[in-house]
Each structure stands twice: as structure tokens, then as C-alpha cells.
SETI-921906 format. One line per field, with one value per atom (N, C-alpha, C, CB): x negated, y negated, z negated; atom name. Coordinates in nm, 4 decimals. Glycine has a CB too. Layout:
<lonus>
px <- (X, ...) .
py <- (Y, ...) .
pz <- (Z, ...) .
atomo <- (CA, ...) .
</lonus>
This chain:
<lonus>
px <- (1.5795, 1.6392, 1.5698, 1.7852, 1.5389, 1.4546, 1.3402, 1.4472, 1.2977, 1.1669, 1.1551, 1.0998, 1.2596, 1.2867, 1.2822, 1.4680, 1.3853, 1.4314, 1.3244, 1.5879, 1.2423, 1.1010, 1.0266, 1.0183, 1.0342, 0.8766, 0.9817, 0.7967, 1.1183, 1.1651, 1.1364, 1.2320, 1.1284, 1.1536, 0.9669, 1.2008, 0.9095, 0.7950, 0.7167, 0.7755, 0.7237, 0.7116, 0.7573, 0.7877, 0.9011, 0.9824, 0.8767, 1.1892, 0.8968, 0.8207, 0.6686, 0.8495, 0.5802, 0.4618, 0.4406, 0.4247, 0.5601, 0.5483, 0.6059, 0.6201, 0.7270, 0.7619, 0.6075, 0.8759, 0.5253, 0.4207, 0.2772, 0.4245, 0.3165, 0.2274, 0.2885, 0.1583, 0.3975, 0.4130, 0.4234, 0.5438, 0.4617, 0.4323, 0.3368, 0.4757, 0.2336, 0.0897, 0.0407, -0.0017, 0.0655, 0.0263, 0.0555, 0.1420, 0.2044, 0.2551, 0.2465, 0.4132, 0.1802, 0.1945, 0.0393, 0.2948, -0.0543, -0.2175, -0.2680, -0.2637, -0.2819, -0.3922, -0.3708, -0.3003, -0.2592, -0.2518, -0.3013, -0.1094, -0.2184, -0.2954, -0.4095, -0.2513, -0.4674, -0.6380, -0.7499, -0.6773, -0.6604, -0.7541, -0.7472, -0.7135, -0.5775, -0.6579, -0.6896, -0.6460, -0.6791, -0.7378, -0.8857, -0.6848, -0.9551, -1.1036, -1.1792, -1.1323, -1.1370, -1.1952, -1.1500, -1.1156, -1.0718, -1.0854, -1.1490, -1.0072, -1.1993, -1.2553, -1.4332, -1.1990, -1.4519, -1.5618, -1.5913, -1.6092, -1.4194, -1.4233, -1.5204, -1.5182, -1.4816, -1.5280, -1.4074, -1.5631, -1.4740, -1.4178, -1.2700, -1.5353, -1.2776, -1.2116, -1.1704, -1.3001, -1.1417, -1.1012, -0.9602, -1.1087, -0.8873, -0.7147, -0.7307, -0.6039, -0.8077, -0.7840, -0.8684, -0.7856, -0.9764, -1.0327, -0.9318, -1.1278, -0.8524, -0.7771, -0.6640, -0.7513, -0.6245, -0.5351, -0.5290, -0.5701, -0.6329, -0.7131, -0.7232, -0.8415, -0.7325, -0.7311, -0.6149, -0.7950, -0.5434, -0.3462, -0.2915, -0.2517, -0.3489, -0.2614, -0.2824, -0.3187, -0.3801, -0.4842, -0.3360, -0.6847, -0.3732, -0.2643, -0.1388, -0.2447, -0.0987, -0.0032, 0.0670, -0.0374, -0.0122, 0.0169, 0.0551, -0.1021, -0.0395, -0.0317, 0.1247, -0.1417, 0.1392, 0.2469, 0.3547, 0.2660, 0.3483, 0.4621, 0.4887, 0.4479, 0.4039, 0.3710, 0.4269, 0.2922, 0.3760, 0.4058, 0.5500, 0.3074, 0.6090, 0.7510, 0.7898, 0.8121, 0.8299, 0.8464, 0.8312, 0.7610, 0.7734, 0.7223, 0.7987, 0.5839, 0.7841, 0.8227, 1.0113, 0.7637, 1.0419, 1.1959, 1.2460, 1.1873, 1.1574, 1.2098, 1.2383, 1.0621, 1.1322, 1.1082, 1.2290, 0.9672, 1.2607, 1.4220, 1.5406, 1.4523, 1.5542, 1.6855, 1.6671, 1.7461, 1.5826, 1.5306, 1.6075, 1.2866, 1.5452, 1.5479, 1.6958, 1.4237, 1.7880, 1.9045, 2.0162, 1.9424, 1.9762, 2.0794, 2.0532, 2.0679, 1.9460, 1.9277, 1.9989, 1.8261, 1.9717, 2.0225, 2.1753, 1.9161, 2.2006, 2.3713, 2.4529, 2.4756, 2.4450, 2.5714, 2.5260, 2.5125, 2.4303, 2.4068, 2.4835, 2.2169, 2.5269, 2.5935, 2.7230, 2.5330, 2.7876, 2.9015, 2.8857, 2.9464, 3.0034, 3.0188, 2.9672, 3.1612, 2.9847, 2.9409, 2.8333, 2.9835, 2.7298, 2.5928, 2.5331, 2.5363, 2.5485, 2.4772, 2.5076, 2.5032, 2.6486, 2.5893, 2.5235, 2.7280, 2.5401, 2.4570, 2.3043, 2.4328, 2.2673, 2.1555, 2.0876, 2.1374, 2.1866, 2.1616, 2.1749, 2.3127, 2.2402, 2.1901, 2.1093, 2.1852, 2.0542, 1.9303, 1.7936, 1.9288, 1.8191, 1.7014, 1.7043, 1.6900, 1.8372, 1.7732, 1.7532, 1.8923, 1.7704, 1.7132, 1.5475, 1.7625, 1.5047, 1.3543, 1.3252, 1.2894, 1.3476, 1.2907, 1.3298, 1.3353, 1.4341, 1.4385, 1.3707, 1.5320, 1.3465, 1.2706, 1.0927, 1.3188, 1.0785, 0.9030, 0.8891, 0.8577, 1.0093, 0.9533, 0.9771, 0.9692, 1.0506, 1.0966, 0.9860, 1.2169, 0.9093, 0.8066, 0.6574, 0.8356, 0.6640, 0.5326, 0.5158, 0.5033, 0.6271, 0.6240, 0.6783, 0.7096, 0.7763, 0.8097, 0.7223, 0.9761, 0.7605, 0.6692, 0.5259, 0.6768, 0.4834, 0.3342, 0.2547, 0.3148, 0.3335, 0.2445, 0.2743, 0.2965, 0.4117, 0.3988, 0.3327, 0.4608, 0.2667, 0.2077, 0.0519, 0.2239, 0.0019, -0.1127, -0.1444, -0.0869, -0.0241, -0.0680, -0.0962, 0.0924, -0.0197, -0.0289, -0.1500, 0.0827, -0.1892, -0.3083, -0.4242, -0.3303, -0.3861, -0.5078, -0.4969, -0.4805, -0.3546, -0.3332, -0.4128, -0.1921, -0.3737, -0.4488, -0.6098, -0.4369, -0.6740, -0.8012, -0.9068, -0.7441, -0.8775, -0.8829, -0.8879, -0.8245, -1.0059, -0.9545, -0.8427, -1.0074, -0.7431, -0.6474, -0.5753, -0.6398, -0.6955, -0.7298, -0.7171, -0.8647, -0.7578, -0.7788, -0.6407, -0.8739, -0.5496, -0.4666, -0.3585, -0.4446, -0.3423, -0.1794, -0.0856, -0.0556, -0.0239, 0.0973, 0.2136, 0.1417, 0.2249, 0.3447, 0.3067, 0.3992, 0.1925, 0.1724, 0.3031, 0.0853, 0.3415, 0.4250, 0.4233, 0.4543, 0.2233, 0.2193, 0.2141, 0.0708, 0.1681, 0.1436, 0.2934, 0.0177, 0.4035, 0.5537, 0.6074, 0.6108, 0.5772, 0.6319, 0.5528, 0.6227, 0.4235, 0.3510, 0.4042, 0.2091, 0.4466, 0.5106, 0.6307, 0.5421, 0.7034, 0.8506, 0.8357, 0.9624, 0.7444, 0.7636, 0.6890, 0.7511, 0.5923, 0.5585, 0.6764, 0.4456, 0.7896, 0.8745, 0.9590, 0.9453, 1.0062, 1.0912, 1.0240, 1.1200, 0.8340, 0.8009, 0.8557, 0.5777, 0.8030, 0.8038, 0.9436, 0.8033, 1.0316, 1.1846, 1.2439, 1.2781, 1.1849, 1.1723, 1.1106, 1.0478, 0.9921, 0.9209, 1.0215, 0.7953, 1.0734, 1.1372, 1.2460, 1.2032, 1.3040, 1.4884, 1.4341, 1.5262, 1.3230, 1.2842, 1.2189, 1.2278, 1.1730, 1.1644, 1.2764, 1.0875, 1.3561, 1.4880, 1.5711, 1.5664, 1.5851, 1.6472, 1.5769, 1.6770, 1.4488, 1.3368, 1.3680, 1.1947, 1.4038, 1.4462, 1.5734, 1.4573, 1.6515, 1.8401, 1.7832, 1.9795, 1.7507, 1.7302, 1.6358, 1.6619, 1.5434, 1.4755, 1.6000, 1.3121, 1.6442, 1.7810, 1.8582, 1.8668, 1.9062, 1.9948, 1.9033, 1.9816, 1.8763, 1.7699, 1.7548, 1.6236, 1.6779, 1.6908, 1.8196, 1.6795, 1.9132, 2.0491, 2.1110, 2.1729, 2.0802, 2.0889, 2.0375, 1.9868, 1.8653, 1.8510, 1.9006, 1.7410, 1.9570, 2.0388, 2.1864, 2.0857, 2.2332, 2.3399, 2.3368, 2.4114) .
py <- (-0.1701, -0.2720, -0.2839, -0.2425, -0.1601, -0.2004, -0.2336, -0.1277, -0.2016, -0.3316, -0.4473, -0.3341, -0.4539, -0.6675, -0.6771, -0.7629, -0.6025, -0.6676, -0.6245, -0.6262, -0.5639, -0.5578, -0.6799, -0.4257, -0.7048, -0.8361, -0.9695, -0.8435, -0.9709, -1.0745, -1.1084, -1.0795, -1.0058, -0.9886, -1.0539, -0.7531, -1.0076, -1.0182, -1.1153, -0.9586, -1.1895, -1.3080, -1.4282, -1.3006, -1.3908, -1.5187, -1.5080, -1.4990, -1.3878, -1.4151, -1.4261, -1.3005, -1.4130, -1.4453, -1.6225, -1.3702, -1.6823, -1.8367, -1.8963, -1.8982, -1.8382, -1.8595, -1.8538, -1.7331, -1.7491, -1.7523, -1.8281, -1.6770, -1.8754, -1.9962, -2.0890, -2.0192, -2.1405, -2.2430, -2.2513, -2.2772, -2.1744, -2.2310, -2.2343, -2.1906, -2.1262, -2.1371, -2.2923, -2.0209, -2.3316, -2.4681, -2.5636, -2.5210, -2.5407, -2.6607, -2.6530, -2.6783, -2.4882, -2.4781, -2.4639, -2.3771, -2.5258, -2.4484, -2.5219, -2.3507, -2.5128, -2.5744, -2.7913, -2.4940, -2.8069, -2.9562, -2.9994, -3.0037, -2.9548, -3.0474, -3.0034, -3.0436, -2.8723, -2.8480, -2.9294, -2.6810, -2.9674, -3.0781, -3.2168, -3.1061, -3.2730, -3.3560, -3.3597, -3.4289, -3.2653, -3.2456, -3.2321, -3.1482, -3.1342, -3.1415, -3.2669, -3.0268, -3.3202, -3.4658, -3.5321, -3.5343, -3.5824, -3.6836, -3.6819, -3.7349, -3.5393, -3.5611, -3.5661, -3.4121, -3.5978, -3.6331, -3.7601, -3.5903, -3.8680, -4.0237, -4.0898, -4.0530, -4.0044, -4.1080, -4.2052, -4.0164, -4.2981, -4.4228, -4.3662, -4.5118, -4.2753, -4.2195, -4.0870, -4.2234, -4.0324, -3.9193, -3.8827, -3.9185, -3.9402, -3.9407, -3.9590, -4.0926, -4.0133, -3.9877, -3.9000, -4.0944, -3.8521, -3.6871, -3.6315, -3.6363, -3.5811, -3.5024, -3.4936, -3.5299, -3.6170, -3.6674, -3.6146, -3.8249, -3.5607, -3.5241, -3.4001, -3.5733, -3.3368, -3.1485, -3.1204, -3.1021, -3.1688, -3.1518, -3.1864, -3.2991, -3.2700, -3.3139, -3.2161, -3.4348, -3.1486, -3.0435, -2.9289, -3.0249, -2.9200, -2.7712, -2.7714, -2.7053, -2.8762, -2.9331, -2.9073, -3.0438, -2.9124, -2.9374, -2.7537, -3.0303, -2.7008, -2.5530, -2.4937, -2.4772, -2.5486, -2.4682, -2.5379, -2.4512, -2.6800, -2.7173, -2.6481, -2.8517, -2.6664, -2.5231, -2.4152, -2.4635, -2.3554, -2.2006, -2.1654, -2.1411, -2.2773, -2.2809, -2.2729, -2.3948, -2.3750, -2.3797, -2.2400, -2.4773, -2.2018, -2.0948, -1.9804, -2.0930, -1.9273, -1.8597, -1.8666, -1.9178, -2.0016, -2.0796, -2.0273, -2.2862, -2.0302, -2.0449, -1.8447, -2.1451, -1.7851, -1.6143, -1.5827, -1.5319, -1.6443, -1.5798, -1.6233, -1.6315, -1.7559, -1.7486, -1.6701, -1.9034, -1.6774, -1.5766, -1.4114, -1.5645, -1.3689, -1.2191, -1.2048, -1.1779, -1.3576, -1.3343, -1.2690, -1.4470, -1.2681, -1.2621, -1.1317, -1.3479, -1.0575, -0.9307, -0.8232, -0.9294, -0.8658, -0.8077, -0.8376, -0.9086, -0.9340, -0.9688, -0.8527, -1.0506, -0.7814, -0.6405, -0.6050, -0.4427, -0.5754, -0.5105, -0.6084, -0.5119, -0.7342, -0.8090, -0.8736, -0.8710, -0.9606, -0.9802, -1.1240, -0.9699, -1.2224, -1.3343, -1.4105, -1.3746, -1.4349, -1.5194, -1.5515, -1.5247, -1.3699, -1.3659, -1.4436, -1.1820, -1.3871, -1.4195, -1.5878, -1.3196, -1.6413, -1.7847, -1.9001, -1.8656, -1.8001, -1.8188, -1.8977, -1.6583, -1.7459, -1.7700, -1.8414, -1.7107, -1.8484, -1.8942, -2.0898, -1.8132, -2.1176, -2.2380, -2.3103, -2.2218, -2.1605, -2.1598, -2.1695, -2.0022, -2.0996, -2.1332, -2.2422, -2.0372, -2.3183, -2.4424, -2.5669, -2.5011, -2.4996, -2.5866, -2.5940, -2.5315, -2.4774, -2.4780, -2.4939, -2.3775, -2.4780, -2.5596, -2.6879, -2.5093, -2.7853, -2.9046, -2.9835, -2.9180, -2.9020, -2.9817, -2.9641, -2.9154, -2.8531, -2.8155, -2.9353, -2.6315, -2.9636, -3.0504, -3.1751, -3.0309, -3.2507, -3.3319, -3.4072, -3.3101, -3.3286, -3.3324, -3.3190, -3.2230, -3.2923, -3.3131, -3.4078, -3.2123, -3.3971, -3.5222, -3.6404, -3.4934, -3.6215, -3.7538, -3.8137, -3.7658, -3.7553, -3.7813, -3.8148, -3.7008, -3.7034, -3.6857, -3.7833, -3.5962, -3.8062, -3.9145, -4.0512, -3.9139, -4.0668, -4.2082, -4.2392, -4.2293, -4.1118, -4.1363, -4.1923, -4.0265, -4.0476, -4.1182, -4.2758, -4.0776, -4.2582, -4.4280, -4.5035, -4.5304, -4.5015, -4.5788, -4.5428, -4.5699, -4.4585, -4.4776, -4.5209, -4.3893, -4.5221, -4.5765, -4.7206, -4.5615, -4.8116, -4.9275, -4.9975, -4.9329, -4.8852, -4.9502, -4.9838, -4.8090, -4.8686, -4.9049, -4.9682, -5.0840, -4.9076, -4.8934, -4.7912, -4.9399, -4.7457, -4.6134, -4.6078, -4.5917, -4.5312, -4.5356, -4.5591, -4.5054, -4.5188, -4.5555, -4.7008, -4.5173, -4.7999, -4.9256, -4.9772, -4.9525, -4.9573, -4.9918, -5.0162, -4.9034, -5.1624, -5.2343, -5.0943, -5.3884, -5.0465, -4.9793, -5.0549, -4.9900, -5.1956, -5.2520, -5.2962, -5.3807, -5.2953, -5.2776, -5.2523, -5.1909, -5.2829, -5.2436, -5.1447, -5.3218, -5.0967, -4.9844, -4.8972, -4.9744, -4.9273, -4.7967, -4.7250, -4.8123, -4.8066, -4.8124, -4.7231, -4.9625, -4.7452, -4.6718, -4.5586, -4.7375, -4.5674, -4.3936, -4.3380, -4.3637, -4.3521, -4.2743, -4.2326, -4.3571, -4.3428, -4.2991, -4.1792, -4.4331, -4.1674, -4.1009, -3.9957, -4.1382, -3.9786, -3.8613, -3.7943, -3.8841, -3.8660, -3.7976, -3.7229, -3.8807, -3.7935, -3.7247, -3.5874, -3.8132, -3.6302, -3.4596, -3.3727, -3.4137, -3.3767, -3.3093, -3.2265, -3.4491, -3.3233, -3.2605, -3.2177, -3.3395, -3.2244, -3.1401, -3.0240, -3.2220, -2.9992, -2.8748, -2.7978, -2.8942, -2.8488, -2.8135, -2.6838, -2.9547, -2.7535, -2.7842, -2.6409, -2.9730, -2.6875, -2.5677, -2.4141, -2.6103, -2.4672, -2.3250, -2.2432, -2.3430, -2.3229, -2.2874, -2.2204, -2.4137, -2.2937, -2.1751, -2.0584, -2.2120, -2.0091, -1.9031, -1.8554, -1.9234, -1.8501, -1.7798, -1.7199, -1.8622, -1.7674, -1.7528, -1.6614, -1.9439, -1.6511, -1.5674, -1.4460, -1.6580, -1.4682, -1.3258, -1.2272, -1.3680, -1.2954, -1.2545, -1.1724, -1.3745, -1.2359, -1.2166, -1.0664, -1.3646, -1.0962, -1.0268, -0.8362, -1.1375, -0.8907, -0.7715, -0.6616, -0.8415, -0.7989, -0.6992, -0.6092, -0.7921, -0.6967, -0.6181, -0.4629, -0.7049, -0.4787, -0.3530, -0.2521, -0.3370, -0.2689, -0.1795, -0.0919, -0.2895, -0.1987, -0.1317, -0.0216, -0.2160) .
pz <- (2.0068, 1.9232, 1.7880, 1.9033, 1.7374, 1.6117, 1.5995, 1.5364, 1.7292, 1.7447, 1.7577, 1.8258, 1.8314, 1.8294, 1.6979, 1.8922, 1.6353, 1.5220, 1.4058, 1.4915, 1.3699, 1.3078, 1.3511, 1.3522, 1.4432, 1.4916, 1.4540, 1.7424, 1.5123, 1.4176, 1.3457, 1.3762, 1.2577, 1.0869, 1.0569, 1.0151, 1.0869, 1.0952, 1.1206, 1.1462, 1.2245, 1.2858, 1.1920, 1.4114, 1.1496, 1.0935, 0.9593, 1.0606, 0.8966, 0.7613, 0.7710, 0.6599, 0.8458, 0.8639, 0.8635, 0.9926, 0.9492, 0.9555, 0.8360, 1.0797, 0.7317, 0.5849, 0.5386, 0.5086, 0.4916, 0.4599, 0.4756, 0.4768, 0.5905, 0.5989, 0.5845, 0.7026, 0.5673, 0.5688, 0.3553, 0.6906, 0.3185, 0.1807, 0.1470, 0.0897, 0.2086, 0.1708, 0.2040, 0.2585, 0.2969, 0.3483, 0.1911, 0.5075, 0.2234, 0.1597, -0.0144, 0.2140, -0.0998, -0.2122, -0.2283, -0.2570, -0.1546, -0.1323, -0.1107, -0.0388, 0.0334, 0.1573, 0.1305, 0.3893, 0.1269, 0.0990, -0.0372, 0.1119, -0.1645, -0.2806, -0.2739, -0.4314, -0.2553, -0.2876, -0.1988, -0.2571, -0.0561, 0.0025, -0.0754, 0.1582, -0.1093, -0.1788, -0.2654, -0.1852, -0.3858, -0.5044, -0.5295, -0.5457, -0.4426, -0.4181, -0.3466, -0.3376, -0.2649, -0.1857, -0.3111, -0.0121, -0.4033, -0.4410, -0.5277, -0.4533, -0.5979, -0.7413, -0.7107, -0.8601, -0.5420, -0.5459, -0.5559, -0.4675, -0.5611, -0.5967, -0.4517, -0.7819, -0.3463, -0.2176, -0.1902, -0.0602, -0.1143, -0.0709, 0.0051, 0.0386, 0.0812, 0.2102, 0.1971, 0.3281, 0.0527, 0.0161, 0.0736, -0.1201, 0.0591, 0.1022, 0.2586, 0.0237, 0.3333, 0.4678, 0.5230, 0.5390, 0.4939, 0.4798, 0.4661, 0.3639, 0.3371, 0.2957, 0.3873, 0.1747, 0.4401, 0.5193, 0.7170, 0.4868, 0.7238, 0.8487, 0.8582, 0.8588, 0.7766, 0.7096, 0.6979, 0.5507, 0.6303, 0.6174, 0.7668, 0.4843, 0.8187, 1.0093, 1.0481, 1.1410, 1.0813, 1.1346, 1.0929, 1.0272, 0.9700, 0.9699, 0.9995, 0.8448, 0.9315, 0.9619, 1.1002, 0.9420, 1.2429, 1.3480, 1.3649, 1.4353, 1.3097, 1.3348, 1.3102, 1.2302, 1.1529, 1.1148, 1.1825, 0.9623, 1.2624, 1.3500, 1.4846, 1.3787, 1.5486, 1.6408, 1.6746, 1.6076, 1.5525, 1.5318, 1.4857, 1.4209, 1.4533, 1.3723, 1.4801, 1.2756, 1.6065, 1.7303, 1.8174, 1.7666, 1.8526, 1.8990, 1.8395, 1.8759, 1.7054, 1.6267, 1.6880, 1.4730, 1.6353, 1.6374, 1.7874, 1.6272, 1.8892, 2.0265, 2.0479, 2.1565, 2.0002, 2.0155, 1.9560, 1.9318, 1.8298, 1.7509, 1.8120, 1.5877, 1.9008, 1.9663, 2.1093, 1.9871, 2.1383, 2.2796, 2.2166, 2.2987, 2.1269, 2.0839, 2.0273, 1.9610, 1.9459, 1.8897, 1.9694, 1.8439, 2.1231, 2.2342, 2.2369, 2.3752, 2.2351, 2.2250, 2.1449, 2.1985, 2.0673, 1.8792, 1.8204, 1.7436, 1.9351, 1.8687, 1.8362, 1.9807, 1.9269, 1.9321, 1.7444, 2.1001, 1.7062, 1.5306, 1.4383, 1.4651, 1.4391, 1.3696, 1.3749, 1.3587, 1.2617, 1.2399, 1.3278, 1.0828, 1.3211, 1.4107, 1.3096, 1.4758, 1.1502, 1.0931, 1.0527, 1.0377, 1.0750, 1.0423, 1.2029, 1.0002, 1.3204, 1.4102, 1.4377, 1.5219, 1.3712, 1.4218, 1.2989, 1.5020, 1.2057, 1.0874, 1.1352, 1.0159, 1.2151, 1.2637, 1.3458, 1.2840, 1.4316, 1.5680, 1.5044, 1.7120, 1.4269, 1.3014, 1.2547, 1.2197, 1.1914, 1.0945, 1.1980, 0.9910, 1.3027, 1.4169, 1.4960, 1.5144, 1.5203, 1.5941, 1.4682, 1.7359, 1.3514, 1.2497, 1.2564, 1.1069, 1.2109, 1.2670, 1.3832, 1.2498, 1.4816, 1.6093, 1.6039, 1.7460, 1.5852, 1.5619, 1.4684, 1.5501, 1.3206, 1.2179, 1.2510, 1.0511, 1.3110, 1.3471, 1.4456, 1.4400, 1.5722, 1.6387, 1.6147, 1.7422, 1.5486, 1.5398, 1.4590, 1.5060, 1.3481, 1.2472, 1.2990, 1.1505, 1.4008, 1.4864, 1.5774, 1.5562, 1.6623, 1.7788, 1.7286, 1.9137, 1.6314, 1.6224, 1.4882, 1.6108, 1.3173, 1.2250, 1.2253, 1.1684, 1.2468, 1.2777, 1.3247, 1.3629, 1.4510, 1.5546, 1.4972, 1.7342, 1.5066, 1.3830, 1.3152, 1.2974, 1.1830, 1.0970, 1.1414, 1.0210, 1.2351, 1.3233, 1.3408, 1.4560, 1.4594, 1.5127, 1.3646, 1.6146, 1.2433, 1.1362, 1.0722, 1.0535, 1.0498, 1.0157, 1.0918, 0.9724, 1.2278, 1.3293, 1.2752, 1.5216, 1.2971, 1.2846, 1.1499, 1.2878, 1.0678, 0.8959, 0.8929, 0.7536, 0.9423, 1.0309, 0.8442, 1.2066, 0.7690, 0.6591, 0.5791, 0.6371, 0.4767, 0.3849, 0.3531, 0.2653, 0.3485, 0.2745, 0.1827, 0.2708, 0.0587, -0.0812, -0.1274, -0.1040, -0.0129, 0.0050, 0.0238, 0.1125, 0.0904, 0.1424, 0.0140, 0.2513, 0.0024, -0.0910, -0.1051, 0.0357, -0.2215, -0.2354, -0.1218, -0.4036, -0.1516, -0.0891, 0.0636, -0.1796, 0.1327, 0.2362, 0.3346, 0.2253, 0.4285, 0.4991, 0.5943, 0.5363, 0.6462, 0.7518, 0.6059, 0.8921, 0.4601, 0.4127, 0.3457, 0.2977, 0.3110, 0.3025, 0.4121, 0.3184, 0.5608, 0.6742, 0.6549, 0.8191, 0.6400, 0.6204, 0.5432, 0.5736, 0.3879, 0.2780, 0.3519, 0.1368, 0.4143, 0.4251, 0.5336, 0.4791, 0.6687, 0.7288, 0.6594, 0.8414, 0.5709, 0.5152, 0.4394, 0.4308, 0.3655, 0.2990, 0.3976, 0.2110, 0.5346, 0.6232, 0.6609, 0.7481, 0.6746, 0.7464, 0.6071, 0.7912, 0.5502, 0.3864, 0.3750, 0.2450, 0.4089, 0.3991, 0.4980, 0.3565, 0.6114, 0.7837, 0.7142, 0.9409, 0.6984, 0.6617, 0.5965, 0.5712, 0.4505, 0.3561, 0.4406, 0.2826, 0.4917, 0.5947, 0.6517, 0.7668, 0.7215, 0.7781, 0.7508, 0.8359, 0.6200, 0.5410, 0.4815, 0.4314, 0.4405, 0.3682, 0.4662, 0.3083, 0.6528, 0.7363, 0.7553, 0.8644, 0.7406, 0.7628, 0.6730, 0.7736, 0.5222, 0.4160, 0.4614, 0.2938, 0.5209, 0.5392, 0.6702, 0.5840, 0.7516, 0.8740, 0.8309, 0.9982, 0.7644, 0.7219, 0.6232, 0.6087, 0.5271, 0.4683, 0.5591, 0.4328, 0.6671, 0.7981, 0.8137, 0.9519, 0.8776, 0.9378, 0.8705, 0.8963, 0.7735, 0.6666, 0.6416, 0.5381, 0.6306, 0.6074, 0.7243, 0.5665, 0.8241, 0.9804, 0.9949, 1.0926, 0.9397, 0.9617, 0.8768, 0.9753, 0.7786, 0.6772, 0.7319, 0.5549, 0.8144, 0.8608, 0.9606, 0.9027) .
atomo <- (N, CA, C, CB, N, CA, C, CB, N, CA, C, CB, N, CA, C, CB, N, CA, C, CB, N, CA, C, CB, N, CA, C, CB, N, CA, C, CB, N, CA, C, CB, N, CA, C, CB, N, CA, C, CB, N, CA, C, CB, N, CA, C, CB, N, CA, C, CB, N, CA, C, CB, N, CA, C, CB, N, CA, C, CB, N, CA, C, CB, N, CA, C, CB, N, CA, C, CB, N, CA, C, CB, N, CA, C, CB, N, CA, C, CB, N, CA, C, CB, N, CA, C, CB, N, CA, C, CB, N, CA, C, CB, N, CA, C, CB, N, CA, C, CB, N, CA, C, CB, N, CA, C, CB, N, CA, C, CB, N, CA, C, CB, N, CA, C, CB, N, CA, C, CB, N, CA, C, CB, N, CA, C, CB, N, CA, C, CB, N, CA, C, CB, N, CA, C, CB, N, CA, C, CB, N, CA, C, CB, N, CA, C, CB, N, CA, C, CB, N, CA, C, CB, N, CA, C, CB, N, CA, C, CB, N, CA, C, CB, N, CA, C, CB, N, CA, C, CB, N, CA, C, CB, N, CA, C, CB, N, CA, C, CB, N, CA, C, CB, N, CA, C, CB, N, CA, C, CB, N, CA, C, CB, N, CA, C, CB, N, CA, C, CB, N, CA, C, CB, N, CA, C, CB, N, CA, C, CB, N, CA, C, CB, N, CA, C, CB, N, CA, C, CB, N, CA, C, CB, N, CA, C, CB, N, CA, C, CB, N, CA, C, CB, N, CA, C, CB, N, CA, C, CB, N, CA, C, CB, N, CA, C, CB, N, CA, C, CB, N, CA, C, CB, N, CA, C, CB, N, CA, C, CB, N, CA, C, CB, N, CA, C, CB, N, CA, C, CB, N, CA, C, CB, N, CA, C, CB, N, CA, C, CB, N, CA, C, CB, N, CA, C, CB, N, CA, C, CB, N, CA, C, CB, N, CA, C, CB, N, CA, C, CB, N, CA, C, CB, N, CA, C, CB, N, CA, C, CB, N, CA, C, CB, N, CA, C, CB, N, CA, C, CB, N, CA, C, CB, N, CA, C, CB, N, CA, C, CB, N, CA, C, CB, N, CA, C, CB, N, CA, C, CB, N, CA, C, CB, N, CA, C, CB, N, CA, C, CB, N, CA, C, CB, N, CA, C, CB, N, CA, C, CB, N, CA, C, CB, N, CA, C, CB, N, CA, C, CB, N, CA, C, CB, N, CA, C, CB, N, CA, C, CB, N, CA, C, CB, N, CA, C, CB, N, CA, C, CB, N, CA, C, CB, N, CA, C, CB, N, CA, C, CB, N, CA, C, CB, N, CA, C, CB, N, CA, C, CB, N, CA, C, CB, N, CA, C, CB, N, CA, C, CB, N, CA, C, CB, N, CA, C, CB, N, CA, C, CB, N, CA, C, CB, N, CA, C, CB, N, CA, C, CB, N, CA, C, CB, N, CA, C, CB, N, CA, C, CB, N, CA, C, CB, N, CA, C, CB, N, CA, C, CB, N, CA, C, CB, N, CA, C, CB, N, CA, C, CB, N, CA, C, CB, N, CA, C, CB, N, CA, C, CB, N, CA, C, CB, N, CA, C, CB, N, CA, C, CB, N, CA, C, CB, N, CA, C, CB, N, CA, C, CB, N, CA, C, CB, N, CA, C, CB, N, CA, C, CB, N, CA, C, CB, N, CA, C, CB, N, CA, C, CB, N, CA, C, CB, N, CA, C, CB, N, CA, C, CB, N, CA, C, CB, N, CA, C, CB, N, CA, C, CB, N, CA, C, CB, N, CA, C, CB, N, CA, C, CB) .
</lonus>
């Protein structure tokens, strides 16, 4: 049992850790470095490097998300009723926001940028495909978010478990 519950522990915070690294790192420095070379196509470069990881840390959230309700059934007997459905919560939060933010966000955003068929840079603020790109970029953004914030509450969980 305290091995499940170590690689839990482990696992969950390895994908917390990338995922802020992603989201406090790896994104503005792509577009921060592409643009200050002032190319035409900086933001959809930058834009192509962020999907890229992007897809990873959706993935792996998933994956990660699916191993902790798999293992929660294991580990139940060490906890209280309010911690384990706490959890059991907080994990189909991250598996719903990882996928929901890949298959559904993501690819939207795709097709829209295929459709724009245009630098990015180029593209009207009031545009209507570039309006639907922002909006669905804010939904991944606050999927990610949703989903880091349950990975914080389950490593928490988690932690206190092995104390007892």
C-alpha cells in the first residue's frame, strides 16, 4: 500500500510540475523569444511549440488522472469518506479538463488556425475565427487551471494519508 501510495504521490506531483512549468515557462518564453525576433509568423511558431506541449501535458494529465482513480480503489481502506470522495472529484476533474482541453479545445483551435490560413499576427483583433481562437484559448487556459488546482487538492490528500 505504501507503494501505490508513494507513486501516487509522485506521479500526481511530477504532472503539477509540468504543468506549471509549461504554463509559468515553456509558453511565454516561446512567445517572448519568437517575437522579439519581429518575424512575420512569430505567434504561430510560438503557437506550434505551445500545441506541441501542450498536447503532452494533456496526455499525461489523462493518463496520470486515469492511474489515480485506478489506484484510489486500492488505497481507500487508509482514508476518511470525505477525503476519498474528495478525491475521487478532484480526479475526474483532471481527466475531464486534460481531455476535454485536448480533444475538444485544442482541435478547435487547430482547425481555426488552419481556416485563418494567415500569420496570425496578421489576423483583425475583431475577426470572428480570431474571437473563437481567443475564446477557446481562454476555456483551455481555465481547463488547465481547474486542473492543476485538483492535482494540488489530491497531492494534499494524498500526503496527509501517508501520515496517518
Amino acid at each position: 500500500m505504501r507503494f501505490v501510495n508513494a507513486l501516487r504521490l509522485i506521479l500526481c506531483t511530477l504532472w503539477l510540475g509540468a504543468a506549471v512549468f509549461f504554463s509559468a515557462v515553456v509558453a511565454p518564453a516561446a512567445f517572448g523569444v519568437l517575437r522579439s525576433f519581429n518575424l512575420a509568423n512569430a505567434s504561430q511558431l510560438a503557437g506550434d511549440i505551445v500545441a506541441r506541449n501542450l498536447a503532452v501535458i494533456n496526455i499525461s494529465g489523462l493518463i496520470v488522472g486515469l492511474f489515480l482513480l485506478l489506484t484510489l480503489f486500492i488505497v481507500r481502506g487508509r482514508r476518511g469518506r470525505a477525503a476519498l470522495i474528495t478525491e475521487f472529484i478532484c480526479t475526474s476533474v483532471i481527466i475531464a479538463a486534460t481531455s476535454v482541453s485536448h480533444w475538444l479545445f485544442a482541435a478547435r483551435m487547430r482547425d481555426l488556425r488552419v481556416a485563418i490560413a494567415l500569420p496570425f499576427d496578421q489576423v483583425p483583433i475583431n475577426d470572428g475565427r480570431r474571437m473563437a481562437f481567443d475564446s477557446l484559448h481562454a476555456y483551455s487556459v481555465n481547463a488547465l487551471g481547474l486542473a492543476m488546482i485538483a492535482a494540488l487538492v489530491i497531492i494534499i490528500l494524498i500526503a496527509r494519508s501517508g501520515r496517518n
